[in-house]
C-alpha positions in Angstrom: -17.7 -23.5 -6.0 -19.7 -26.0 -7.2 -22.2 -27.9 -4.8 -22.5 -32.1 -5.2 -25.3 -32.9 -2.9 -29.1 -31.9 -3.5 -30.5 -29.1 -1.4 -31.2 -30.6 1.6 -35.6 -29.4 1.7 -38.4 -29.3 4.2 -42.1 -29.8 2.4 -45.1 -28.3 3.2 -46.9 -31.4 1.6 -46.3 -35.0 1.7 -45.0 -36.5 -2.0 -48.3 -37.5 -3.0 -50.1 -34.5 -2.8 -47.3 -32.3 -4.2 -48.3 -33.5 -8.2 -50.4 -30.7 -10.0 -50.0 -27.8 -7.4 -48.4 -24.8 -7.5 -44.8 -25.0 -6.2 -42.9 -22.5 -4.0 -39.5 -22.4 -3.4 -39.1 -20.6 0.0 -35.3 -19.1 0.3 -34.5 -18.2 4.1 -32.2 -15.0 5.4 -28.8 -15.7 6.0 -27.8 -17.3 9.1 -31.1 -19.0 9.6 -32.1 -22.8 8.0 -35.0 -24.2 6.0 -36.6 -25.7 9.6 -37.1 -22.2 10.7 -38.5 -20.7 8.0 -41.5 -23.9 7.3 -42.5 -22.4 10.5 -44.6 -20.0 8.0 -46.2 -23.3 6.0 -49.4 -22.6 8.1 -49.5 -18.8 6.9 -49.0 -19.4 3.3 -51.4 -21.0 0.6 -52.6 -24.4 1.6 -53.3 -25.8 -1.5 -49.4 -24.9 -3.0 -46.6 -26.9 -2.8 -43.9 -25.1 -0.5 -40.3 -26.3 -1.1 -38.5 -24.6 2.2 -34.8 -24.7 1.1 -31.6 -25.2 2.9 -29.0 -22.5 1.7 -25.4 -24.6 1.0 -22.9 -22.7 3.2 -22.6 -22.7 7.0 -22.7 -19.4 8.8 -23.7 -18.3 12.2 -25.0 -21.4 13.9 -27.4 -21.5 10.5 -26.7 -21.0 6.7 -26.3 -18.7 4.0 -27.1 -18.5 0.2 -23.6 -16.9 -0.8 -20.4 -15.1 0.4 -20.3 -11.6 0.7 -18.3 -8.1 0.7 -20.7 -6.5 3.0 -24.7 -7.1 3.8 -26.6 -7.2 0.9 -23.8 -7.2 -1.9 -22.9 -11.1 -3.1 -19.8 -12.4 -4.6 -20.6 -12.7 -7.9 -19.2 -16.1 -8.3 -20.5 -17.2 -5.2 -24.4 -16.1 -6.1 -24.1 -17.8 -9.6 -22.8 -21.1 -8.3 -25.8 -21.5 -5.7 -28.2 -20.1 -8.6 -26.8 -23.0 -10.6 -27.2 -25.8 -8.3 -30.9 -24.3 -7.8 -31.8 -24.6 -10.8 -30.2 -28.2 -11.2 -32.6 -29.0 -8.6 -35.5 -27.2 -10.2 -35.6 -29.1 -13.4 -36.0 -32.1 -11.4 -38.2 -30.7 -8.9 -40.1 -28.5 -11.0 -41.6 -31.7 -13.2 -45.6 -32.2 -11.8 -46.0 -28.7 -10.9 -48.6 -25.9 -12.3 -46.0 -23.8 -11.8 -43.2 -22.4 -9.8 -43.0 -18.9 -8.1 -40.5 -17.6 -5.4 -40.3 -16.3 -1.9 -37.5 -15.2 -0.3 -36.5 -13.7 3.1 -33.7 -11.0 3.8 -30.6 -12.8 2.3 -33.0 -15.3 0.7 -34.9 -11.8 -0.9 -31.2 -11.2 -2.8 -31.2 -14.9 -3.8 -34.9 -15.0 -5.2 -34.0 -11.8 -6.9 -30.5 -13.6 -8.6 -32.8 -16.6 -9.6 -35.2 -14.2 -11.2 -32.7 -11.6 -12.9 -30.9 -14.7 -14.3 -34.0 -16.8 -15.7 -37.4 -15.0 -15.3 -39.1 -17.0 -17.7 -39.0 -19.7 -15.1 -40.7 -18.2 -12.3 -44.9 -17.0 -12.0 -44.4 -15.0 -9.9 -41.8 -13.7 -7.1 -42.6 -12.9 -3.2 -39.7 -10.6 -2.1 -39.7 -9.5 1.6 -37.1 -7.2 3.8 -34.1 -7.3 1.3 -32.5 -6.0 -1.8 -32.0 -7.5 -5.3 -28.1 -8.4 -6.0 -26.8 -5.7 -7.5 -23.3 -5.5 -8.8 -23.6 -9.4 -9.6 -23.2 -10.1 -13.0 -26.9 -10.6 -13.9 -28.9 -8.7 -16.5 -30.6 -5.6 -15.0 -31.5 -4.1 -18.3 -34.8 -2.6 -18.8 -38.0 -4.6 -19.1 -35.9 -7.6 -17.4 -39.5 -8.8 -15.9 -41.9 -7.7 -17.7 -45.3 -8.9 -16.9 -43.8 -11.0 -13.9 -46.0 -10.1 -11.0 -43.7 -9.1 -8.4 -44.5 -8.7 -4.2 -42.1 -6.3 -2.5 -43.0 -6.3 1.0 -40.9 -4.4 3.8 -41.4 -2.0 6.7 -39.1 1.5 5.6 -37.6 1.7 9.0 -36.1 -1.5 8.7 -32.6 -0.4 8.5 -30.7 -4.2 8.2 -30.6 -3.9 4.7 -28.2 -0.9 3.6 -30.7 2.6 2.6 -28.4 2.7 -1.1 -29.4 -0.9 -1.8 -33.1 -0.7 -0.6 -33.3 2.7 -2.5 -31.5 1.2 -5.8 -33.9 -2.1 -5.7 -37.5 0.4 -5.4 -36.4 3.0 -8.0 -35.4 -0.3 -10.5 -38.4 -2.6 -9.6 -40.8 0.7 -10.0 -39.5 2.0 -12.9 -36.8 -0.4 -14.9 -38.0 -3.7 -14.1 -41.4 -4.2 -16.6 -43.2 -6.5 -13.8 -46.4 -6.3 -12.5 -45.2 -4.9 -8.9 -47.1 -4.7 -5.9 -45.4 -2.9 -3.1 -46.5 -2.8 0.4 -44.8 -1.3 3.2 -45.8 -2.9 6.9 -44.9 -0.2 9.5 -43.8 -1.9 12.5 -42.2 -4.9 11.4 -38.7 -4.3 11.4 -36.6 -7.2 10.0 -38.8 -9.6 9.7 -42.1 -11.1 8.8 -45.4 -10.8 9.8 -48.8 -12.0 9.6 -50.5 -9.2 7.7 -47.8 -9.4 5.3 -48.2 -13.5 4.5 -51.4 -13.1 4.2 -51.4 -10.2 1.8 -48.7 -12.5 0.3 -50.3 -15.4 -0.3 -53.6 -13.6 -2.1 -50.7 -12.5 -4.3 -49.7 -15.7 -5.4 -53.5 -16.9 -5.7 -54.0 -14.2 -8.3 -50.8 -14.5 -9.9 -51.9 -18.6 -10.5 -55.2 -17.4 -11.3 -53.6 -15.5 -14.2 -52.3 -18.7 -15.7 -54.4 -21.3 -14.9 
């Protein structure tokens, strides 16, 4: 299904201070907008452009990235047509920044993950919390697919939301198939969500993965 209108986008910065940052596309969990989710802005670095992004289908009172056959496993078709209009938007977007990294949430973790798997030479680095990469999806998984990417996988490991054969499958590839520079931290606690510790852990991340190519 192919999407006409631009992502619909809540900024962290106003336009003229967005030239010459860092840019950071912020992909919320499914069923949830873009509002809710700039509700982090505060938490993440300050000095970063952060491009909180409405995902284009309507679910649950909020929205979602792509269909499904059960949590945590996209519709092929579905994840590539959202990855495409993404990136439609990134090569406009994208023009001014020092470089673009990802973050994603939950559903918004499988999303980040498709955008990465399909085109990692586009992305710094990647900020993946509480979810699984899209397996089964059509995108390369061979091995080295991110090598040298630095890679955040942040979770806690009783979180049970996202299906133990997923979760499993994601660690044992990003650890040992992936090639990227992976830092894993596990947040016992948490649950299915987000919390301080982890953002700010997070967001030292992305400093040193800028850092790396300033």
């Amino acid at each position: 299904m192919p999407y006409t209108a631009a992502p619909t986008v809540t900024w962290s910065a106003e336009p003229d201070r967005r030239p010459g940052t860092p840019l950071v596309v912020a992909l919320h969990g499914r069923g949830a907008d873009e509002a809710s989710f700039a509700q982090l802005a505060p938490h993440l670095p300050q000095d970063a452009t952060v491009a909180f992004v409405r995902a284009p289908l309507a679910e649950g009172g909020g929205y979602a990235w792509f269909a499904n056959r059960g949590v945590g496993r996209p519709l092929p078709d579905s994840l590539a047509a959202t990855a495409g209009w993404l990136f439609d938007w990134l090569d406009t977007e994208a023009a001014g920044h020092t470089s673009v990294s990802l973050l994603g949430f939950s559903g918004g973790m499988a999303m980040a993950g498709g955008l990465l798997l399909a085109r990692p030479e586009r992305f710094t680095a990647a900020v993946l919390l509480s979810g699984t990469l899209p397996w089964d999806a059509g995108l390369p998984e061979a091995q080295g697919r991110l090598t040298g990417v630095p890679v955040f996988w942040g979770r806690d490991v009783a979180d049970r939301v996202i299906p133990a054969d997923l979760v499993t499958r994601t660690g044992t590839w990003l650890r040992e198939n992936s090639g990227a520079r992976l830092e894993e931290h596990r947040y016992p606690g948490q649950g299915h969500g987000i919390s301080l510790p982890e953002l700010a852990d997070a967001s030292a991340f992305l400093w040193r993965a800028w850092e790396r190519v300033a």
